[in-house]
C-alpha positions as CSV (number, residue, x, y, z in Angstrom):
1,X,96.0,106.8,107.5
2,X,98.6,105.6,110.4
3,X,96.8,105.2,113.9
4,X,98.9,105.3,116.8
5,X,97.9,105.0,120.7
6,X,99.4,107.6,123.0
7,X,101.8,104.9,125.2
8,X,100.9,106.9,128.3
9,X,97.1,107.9,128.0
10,X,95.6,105.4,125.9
11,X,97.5,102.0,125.3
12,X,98.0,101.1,129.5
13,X,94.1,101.4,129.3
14,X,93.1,99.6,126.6
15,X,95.6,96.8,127.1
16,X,93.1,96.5,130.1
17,X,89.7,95.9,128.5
18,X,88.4,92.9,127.5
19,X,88.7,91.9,124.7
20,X,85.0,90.0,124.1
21,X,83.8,93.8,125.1
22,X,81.8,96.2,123.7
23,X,84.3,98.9,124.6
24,X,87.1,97.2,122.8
25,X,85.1,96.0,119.5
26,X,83.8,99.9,119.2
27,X,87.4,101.2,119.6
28,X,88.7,98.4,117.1
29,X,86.1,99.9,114.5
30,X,87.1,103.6,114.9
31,X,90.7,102.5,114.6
32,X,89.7,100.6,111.3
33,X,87.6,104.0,110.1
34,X,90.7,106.0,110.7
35,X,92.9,103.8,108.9
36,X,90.5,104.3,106.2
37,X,90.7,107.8,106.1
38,X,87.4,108.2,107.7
39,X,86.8,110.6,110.6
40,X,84.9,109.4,113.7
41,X,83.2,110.9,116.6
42,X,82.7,115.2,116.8
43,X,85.3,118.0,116.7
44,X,85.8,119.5,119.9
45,X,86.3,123.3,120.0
46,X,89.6,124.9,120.7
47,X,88.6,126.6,123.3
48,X,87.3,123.6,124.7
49,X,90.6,121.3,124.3
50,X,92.7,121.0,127.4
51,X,96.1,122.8,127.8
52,X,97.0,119.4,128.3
53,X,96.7,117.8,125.2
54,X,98.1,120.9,123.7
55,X,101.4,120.8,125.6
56,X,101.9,116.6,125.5
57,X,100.8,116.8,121.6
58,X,101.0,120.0,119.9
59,X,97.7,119.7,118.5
60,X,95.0,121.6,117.1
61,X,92.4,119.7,115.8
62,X,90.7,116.8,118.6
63,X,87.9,114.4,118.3
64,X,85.9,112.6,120.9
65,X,84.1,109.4,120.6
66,X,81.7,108.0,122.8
67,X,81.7,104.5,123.8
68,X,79.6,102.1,125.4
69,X,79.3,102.3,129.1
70,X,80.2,106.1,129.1
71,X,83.8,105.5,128.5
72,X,85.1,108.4,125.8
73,X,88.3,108.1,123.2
74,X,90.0,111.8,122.3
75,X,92.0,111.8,119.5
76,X,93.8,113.6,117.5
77,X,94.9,114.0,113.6
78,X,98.1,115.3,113.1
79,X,100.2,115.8,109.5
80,X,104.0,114.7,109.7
81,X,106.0,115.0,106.5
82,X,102.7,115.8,104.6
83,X,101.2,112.2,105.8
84,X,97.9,112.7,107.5
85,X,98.3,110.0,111.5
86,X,95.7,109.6,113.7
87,X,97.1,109.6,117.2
88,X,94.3,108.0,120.0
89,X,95.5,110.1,123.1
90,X,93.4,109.4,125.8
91,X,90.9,106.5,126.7
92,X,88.8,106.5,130.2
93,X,85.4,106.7,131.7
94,X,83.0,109.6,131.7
95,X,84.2,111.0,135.5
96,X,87.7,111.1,134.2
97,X,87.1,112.6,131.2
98,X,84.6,115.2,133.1
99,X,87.7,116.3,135.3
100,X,90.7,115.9,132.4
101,X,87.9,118.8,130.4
102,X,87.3,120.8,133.8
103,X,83.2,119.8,133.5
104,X,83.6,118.8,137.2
C-alpha cells in the first residue's frame, strides 16, 4: 500500500532524527511493513482516538507504534478510490503523546 507522512505532524519531526538512530531505522521498517500490506503496532479504540485526528483526517481506524526511547507513531489507514494508503500522522515522545490523548 501507499504510505504518506502527515506534512504537519509527522514529516517536520522525522526530518529531525538521526538517521544512524534507532528511532529512525524502526520507523523505516514499519513504513516498509505497510508498504507491504502489513499492519504494525495496536488499534486504538474509538473512543480513545482524539477529536483531533478525527477533524484533521476523517479517520476511523488508528494505530500506534512504539518506538525506542518512548517516542510513539499514530497512524492511520484510509481507502481512496477503493486503494487501501497508510497515512503516518503524528510522530513525538511519550509526554506529547500523553497530552495529544488527554493521559496527562
Amino acid at each position: 500500500m501507499e504510505v504518506a507522512g502527515d506534512p504537519d505532524d509527522f514529516i517536520p519531526v522525522f526530518n529531525r532524527l538521526d538517521k544512524k538512530g534507532a528511532t529512525y531505522k524502526k520507523i523505516q521498517g514499519v513504513i516498509k511493513d505497510l508498504k507491504n500490506d502489513r499492519i504494525v503496532g495496536i488499534r486504538i479504540k474509538l473512543k480513545q482516538v482524539p477529536p483531533y485526528y478525527i477533524q484533521k483526517h476523517d479517520v476511523n481506524a488508528v494505530f500506534k507504534v512504539d518506538l525506542p526511547s518512548a517516542w510513539r507513531l499514530i497512524y492511520s489507514i484510509l481507502v481512496i478510490h477503493d486503494e487501501k494508503k497508510a497515512l503516518l500522522m503524528e510522530l513525538f515522545d511519550h509526554n506529547s503523546y500523553d497530552k495529544r490523548f488527554g493521559y496527562k
